[in-house]
N, C-alpha and C positions, 0 to 999 in steps of 0.2 A: 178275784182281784178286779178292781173297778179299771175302764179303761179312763182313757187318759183325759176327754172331753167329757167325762160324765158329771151331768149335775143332779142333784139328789131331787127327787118329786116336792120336798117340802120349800126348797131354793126357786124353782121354776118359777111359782105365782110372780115373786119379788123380782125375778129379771124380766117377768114379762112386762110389769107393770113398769120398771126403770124405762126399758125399751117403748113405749105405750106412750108414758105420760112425757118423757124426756129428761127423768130424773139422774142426778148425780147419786154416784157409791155414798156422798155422806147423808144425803137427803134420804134416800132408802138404808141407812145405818140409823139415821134416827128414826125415821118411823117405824122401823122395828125395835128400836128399843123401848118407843112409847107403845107396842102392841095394838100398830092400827093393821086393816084387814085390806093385804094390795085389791082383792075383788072388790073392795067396796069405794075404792079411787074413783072410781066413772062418777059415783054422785056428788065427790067433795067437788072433782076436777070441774072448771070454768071453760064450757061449750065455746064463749065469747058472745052466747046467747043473753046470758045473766050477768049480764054487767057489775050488779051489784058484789059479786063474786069474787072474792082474790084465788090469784094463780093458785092452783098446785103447790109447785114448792116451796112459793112466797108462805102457803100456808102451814105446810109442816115445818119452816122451820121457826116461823111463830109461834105455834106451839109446844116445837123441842125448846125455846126460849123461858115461854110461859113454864112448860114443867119444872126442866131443869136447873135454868137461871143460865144457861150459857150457848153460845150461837154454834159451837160445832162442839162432835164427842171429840174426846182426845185423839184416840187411833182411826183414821178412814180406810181402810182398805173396800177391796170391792169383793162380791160373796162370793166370788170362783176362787181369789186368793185367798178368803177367810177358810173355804170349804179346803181347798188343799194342804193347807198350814192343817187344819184339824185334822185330814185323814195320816199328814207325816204325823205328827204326834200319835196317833193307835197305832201307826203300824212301829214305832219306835220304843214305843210301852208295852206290845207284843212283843218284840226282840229281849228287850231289858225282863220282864216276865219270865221267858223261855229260859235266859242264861239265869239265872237267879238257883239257885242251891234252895233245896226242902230244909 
């Protein structure tokens, strides 16, 4: 059983990068949904050296715009409550499994 502050290794990158770049739960919901890579944030991300450069966010959600056609996803939550909602669901499909008759 996982303890109670556990986040999974593949979740880490993406809070690091929230925490890092200063990004909101929906800003990193869309950029994973568009399958950008958070290690590769340092080179989109504007030092304020390269002026010509737009922010970070301002950038991903230009692009979640350009993909999609719309400025935010439906649902925002943030990946500690996504990751928790997912592990009650298996362990609840576990239970419902076990009672279930062959």
């Amino acid at each position: 059983m996982a303890k109670k502050g556990f986040i999974p290794n593949k979740l880490k990158p993406w809070i690091e990068a929230r925490k890092k770049f200063h990004l909101s739960n929906a800003q990193i919901q869309m950029a994973r949904e568009m399958g950008l890579n958070p290690k590769k944030f340092g080179g989109m991300a504007n030092h304020k050296q390269e002026s010509w450069k737009v922010p970070l966010p301002k950038y991903i959600e230009h692009l979640y715009q350009k993909r999609f056609g719309k400025l935010l996803p439906k649902d925002t939550k943030s990946l500690e409550i996504k990751d928790a909602e997912k592990r009650n669901r298996k362990k609840q499909n576990k239970v419902i499994q076990k009672t279930r008759p062959l």
